[in-house]
C-alpha positions as CSV (number, residue, x, y, z in Angstrom):
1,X,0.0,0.0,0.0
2,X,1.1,3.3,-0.8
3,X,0.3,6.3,1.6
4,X,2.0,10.3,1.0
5,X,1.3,12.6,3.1
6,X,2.6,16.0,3.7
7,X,1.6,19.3,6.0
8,X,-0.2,22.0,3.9
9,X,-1.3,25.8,4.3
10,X,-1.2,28.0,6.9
11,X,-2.8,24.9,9.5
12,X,0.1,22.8,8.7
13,X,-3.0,20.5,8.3
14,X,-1.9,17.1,6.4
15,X,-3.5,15.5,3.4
16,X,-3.2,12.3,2.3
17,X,-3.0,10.2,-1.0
18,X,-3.6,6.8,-0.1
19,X,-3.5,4.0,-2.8
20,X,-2.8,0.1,-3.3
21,X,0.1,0.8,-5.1
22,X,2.0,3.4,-7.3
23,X,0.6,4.0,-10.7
24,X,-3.0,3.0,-9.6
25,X,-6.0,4.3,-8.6
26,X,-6.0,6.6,-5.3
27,X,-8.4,7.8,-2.5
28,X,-7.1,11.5,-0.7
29,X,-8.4,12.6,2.5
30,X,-8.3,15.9,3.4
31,X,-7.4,18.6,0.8
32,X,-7.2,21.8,3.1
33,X,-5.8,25.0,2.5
34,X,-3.1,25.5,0.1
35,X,-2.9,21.8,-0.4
36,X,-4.1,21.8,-4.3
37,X,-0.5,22.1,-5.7
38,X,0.9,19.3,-3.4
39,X,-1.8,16.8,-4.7
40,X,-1.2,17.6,-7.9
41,X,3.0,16.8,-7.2
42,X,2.0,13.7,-5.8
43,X,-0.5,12.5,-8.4
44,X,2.6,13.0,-10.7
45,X,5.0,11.7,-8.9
46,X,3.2,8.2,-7.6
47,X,1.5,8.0,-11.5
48,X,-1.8,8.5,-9.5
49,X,-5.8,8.4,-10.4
50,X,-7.9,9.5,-7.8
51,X,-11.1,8.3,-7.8
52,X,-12.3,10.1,-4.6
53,X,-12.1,12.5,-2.0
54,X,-12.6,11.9,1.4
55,X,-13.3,14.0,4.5
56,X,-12.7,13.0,8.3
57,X,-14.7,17.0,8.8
58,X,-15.6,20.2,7.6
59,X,-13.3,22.9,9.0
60,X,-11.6,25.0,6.5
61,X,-8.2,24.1,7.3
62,X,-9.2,20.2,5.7
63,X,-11.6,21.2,3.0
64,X,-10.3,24.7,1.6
65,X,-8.8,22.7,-1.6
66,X,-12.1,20.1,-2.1
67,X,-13.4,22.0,-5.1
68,X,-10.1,22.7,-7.1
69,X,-9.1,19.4,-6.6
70,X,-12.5,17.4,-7.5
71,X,-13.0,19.6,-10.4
72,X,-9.0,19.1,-11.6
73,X,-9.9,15.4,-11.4
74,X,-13.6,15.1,-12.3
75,X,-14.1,13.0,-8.3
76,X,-16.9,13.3,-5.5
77,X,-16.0,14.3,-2.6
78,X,-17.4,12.4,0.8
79,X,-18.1,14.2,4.1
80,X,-20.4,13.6,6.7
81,X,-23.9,15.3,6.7
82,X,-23.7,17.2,9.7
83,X,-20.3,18.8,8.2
84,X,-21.8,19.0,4.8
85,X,-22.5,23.3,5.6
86,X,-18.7,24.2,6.7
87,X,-18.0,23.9,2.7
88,X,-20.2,26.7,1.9
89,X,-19.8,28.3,5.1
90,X,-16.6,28.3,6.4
91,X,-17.0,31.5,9.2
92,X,-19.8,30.0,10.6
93,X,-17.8,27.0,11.3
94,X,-15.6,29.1,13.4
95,X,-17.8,31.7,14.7
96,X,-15.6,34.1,13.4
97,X,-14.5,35.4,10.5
98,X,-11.3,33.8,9.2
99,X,-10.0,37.0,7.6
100,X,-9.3,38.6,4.5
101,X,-5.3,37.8,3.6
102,X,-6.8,34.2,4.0
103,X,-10.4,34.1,2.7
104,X,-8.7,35.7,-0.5
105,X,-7.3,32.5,-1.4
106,X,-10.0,30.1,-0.5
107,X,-12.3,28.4,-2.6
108,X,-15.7,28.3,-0.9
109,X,-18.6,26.5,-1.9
110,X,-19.4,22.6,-2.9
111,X,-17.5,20.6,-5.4
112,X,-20.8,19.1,-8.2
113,X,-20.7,15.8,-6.6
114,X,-21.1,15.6,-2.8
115,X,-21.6,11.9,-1.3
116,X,-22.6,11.9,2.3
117,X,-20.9,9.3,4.9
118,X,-22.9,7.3,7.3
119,X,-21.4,5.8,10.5
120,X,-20.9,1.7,10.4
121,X,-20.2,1.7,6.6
122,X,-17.4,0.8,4.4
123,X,-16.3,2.6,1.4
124,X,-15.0,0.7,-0.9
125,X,-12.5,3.1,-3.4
126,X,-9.6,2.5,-5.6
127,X,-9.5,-1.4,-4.7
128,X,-9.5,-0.4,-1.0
129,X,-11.8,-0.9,2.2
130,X,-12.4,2.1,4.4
131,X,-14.7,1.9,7.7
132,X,-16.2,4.8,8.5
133,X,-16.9,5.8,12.3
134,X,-19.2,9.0,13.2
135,X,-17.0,10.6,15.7
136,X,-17.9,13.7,17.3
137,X,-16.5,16.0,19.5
138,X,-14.1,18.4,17.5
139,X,-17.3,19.0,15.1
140,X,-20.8,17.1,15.0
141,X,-20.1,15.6,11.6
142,X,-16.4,14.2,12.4
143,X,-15.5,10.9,11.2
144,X,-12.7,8.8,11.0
145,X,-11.4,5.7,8.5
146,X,-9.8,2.9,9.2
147,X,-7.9,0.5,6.7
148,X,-7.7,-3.6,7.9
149,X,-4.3,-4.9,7.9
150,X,-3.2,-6.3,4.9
151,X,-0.1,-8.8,5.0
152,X,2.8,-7.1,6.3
153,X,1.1,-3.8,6.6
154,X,-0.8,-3.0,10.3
155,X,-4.0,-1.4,9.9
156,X,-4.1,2.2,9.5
157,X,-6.2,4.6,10.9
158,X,-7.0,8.4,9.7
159,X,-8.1,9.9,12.8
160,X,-8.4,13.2,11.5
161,X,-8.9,16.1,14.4
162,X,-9.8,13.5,17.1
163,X,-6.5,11.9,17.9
164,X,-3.4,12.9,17.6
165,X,0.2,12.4,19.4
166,X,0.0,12.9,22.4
167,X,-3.1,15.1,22.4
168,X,-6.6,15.3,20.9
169,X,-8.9,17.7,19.0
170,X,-10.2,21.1,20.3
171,X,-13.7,21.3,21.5
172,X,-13.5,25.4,21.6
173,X,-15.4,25.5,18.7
174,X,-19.3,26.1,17.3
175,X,-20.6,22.2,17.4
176,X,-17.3,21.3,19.2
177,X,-17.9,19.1,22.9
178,X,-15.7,18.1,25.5
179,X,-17.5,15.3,27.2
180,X,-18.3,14.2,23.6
181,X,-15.1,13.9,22.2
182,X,-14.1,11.8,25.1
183,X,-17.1,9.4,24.5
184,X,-16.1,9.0,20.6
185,X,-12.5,8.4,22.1
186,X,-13.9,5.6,24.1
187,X,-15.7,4.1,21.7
188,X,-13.9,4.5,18.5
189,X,-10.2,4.6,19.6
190,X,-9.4,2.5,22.7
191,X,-11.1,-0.6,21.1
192,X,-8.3,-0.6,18.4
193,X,-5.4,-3.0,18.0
194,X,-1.8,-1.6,19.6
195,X,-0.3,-1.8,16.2
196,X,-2.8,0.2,14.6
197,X,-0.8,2.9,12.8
198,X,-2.7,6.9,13.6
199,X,-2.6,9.0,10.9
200,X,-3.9,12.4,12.3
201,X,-5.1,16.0,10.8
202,X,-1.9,17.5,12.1
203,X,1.4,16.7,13.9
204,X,3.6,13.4,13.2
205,X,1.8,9.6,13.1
206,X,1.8,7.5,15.9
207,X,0.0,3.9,16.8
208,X,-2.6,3.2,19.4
209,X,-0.5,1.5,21.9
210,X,2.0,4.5,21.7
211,X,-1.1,6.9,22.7
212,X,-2.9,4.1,25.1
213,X,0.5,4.0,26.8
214,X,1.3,8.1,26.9
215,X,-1.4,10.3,25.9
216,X,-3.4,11.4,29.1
217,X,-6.9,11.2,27.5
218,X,-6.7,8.0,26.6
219,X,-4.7,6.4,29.6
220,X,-7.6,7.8,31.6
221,X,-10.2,6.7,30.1
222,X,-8.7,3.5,29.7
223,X,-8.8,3.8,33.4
224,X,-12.3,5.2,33.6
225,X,-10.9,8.8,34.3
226,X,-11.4,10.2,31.4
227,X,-13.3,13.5,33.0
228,X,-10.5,14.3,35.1
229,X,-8.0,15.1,32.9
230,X,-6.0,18.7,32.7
231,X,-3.5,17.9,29.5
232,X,-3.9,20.9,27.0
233,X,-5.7,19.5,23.9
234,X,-4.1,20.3,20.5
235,X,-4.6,24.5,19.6
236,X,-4.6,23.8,15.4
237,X,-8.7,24.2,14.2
């Protein structure tokens, strides 16, 4: 399996291309801001054909590039309905307005083909299973994918803005909730394997038995403290 990754915009939030191997069809999740050229180098470099976009949520940060990058490549784009708005209405998201050096080089607004995720279901793209898990917390609509393991590969797991090292997602937000997030954490997270590989929205990957063992959300819940907890989450969107 081939995954490329890299940072993008002014979020540093990470996109992925995620295929079975290089010259075939690919799957990329989360095309945020300033991340249409990077694709675009990765496409190229990899001999790549995406077939999809994928969403883990709807802040600007992971969906600024969705319409220059479906259009490029003619591909729907799949977010969850409760996230479906922050395409067309990115302040509102926020509850504030992002600014004009910024909102100057964002495309807002829907790509033509939007395909709405439900939680429990598999996608099946570019020769590849993903499960898709409702997840909120960070936003009402986030999800996350996870990829089986497949012969010497672990599974993998795009957690988007709920995990990440060391840390989770802010709640600070409009549809953002603390004791929420912790409950999707429970349920989603902890029941994974220790070799499962994390793939988050920002910062560097990590597995689940690295964050079981060291980040403080998830050792307490794991220990049914999960309310009690002071660690700083993660200040990106």
């Amino acid at each position: 399996m081939l995954i490329a990754g890299f940072p993008a915009g002014a979020w540093g939030t990470n996109c992925y291309l995620v295929a079975p191997a290089a010259g075939e069809e690919c799957v990329i999740i989360d095309p945020g801001h300033r991340a249409a050229q990077g694709v675009e180098e990765a496409v190229a470099k990899h001999r790549l054909k995406p077939v999809a976009v994928v969403l883990t949520h709807g802040h600007i940060d992971h969906v600024a590039s969705v319409v220059p990058v479906c259009g490029a490549h003619d591909v729907p784009a799949w977010i969850h309905p409760e996230d479906r708005y922050m395409m067309s209405d990115p302040e509102k998201a926020l509850g504030r307005a992002i600014g004009a050096p910024l909102m100057g080089e964002l495309t807002v607004g829907e790509p033509d083909d939007v395909k709405e995720l439900t939680d429990g279901s598999t996608l099946q793209l570019a020769g590849m299973d993903f499960s898709v898990a409702h997840a909120p917390g960070h936003t009402k609509g986030s999800v996350t994918f996870r990829m089986p393991e497949q012969a010497d590969v672990p599974p993998v797991f795009f957690s988007g803005d709920l995990l990440f090292a060391g840390s989770i997602g802010r709640t600070d937000l409009p549809g953002g909730d603390h004791a929420e997030i912790l409950r999707s954490l429970a349920r989603v997270c902890l029941p994974l394997e220790d070799s499962t590989v994390v793939l988050s929205g920002h910062g560097p990957q990590t597995t689940i038995g690295r964050e079981r063992a060291g980040n403080p959300y998830l050792r307490e819940l794991a220990a049914g403290l999960g309310e009690g907890t002071t660690a700083p989450p993660r200040r990106g969107m």
